[in-house]
C-alpha positions as CSV (number, residue, x, y, z in Angstrom):
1,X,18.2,9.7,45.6
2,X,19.8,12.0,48.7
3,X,20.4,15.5,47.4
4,X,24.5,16.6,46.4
5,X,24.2,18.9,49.7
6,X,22.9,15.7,51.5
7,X,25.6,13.1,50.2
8,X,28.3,15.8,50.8
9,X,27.5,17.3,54.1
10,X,27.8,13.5,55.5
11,X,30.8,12.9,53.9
12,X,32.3,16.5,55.4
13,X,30.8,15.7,58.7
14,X,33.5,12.9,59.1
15,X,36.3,15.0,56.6
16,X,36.4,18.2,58.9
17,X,40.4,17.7,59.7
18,X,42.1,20.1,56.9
19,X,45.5,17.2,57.4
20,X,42.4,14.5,56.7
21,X,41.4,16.1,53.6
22,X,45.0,16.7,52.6
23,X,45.6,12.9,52.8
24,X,42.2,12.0,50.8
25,X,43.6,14.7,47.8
26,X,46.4,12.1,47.8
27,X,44.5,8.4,48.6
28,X,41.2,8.8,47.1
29,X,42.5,9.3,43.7
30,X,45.3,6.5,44.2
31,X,42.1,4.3,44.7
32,X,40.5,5.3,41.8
33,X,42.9,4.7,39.6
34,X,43.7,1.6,40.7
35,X,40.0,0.4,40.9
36,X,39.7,1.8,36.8
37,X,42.9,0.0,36.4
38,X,41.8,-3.4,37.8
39,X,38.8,-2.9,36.3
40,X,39.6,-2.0,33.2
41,X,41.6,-5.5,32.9
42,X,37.8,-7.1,32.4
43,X,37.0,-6.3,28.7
44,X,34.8,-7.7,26.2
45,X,34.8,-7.1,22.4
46,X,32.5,-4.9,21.1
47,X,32.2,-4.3,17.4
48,X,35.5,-3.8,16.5
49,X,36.8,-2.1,19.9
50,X,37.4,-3.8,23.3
51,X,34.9,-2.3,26.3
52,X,36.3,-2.7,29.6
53,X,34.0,-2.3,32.8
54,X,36.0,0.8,33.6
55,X,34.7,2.4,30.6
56,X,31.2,0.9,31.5
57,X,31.4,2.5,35.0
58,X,32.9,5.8,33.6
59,X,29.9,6.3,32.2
60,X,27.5,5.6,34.6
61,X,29.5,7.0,37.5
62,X,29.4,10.4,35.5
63,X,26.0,10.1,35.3
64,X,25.4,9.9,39.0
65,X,27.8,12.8,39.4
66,X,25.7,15.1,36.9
67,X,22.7,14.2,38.3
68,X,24.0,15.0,41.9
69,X,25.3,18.8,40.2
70,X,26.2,19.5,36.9
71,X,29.1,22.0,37.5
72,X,31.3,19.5,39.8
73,X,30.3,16.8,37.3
74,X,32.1,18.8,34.7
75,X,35.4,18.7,36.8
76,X,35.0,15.2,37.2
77,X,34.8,14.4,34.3
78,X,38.0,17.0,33.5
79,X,39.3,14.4,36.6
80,X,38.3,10.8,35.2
81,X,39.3,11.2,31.4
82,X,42.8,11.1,32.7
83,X,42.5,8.3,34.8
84,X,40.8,6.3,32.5
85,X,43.1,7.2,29.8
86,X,46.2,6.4,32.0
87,X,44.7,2.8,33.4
88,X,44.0,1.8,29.7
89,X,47.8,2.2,28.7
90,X,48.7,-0.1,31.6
91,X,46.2,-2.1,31.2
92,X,48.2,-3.5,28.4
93,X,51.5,-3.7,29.8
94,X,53.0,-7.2,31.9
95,X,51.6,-6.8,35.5
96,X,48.2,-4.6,35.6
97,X,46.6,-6.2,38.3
98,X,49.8,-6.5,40.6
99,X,50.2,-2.4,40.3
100,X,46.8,-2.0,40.5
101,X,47.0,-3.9,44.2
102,X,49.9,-1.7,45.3
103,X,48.5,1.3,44.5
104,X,45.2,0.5,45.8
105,X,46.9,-0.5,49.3
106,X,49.1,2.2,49.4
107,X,46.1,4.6,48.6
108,X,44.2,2.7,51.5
109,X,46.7,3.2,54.1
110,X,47.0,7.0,53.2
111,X,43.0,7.3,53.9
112,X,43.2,5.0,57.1
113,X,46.1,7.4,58.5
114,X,44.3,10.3,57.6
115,X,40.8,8.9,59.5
116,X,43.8,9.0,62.4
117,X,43.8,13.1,62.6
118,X,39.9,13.4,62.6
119,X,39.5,10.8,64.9
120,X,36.3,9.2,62.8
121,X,35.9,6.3,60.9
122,X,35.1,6.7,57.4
123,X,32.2,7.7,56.0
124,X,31.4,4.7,54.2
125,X,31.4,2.1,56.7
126,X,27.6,3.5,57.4
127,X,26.5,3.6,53.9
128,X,28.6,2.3,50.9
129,X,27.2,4.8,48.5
130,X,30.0,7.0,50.6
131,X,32.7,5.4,48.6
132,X,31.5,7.3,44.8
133,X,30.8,10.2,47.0
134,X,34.4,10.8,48.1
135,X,35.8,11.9,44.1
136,X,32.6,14.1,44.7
137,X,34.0,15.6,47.6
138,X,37.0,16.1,46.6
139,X,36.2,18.3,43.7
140,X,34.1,20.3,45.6
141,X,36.7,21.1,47.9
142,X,39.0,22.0,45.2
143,X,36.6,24.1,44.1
144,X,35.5,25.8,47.1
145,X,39.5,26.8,47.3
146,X,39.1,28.5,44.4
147,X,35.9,30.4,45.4
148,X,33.7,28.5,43.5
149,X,30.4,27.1,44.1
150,X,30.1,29.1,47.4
151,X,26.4,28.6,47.7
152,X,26.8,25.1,48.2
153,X,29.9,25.5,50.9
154,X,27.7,27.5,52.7
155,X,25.0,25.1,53.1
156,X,26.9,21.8,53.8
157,X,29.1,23.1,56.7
158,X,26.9,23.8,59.0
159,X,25.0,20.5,58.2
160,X,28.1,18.5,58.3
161,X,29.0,20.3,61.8
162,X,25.6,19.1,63.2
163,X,26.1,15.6,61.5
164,X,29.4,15.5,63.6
165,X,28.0,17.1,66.9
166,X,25.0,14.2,66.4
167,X,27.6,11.2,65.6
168,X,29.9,12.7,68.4
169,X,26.8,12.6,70.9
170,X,25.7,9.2,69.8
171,X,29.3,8.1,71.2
172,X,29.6,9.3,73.9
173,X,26.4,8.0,74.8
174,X,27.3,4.3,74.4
């Protein structure tokens, strides 16, 4: 398993535009939500409770994320318990899957425009494991704006700058 200063310095290296970043602190969690929500329309009785997939993946997801670094974990966890709370009350009302589409195309376009100011394609059209990474990201941007974890900044920007200067290279070279 890459290291949280590997997965997150190859996800910066294509997030360097601060209006990119602004537009994923809108899309990315407009995705999420709407993947719990669709997701969480796939449920199976358990006991006497009904388990949808979004619980299912709540948990492992979290587990990936702790094992990646405890202390973002534990804002991503502040982060999910809302989401998956909010997606199970819709869950039961008339339409969940047809919100869940509009929101997860609206959250879409919001990403693609940002990808438009950096002038990169996304980071996980090269490796899919990109996608779980990007809640990761995000909350440890939000906490490197509140001068947290400033260890960690200080090792993934200069990798993600070389990752860039690499992918940039590789480019023009074609």
């Amino acid at each position: 398993m890459k290291s949280a200063v590997e997965q997150l310095s190859t996800y910066k290296s294509v997030h360097l535009n601060p209006n990119n970043i602004r537009t994923h602190f809108v899309g990315v969690p407009m995705i999420i939500w709407s993947a719990f929500l669709m997701l969480g329309t796939l449920r199976s009785a358990w006991q006497d409770y009904q388990v949808s997939v979004a619980m299912v993946l709540t948990l492992v997801v979290l587990a990936y994320y702790t094992m990646l670094h405890v202390r973002l974990a534990i804002g991503l966890v502040l982060f999910i318990i809302p989401v998956l709370y909010t997606t199970e009350m819709v869950v039961h009302t008339e339409h969940p899957m047809l919100i869940a589409l509009a929101v997860f195309v609206i959250g879409w376009v919001i990403q693609f425009v940002g990808h438009q100011y950096e002038k990169a394609k996304p980071a996980f059209m090269d490796d899919l494991n990109q996608l779980l990474i990007g809640p990761f990201f995000l909350m440890a941007e939000l906490y490197f704006m509140f001068g947290w974890e400033k260890e960690l900044a200080a090792e993934i920007k200069p990798l993600a700058r070389d990752k860039r200067r690499a992918l940039e290279a590789k480019l023009r070279g074609k």
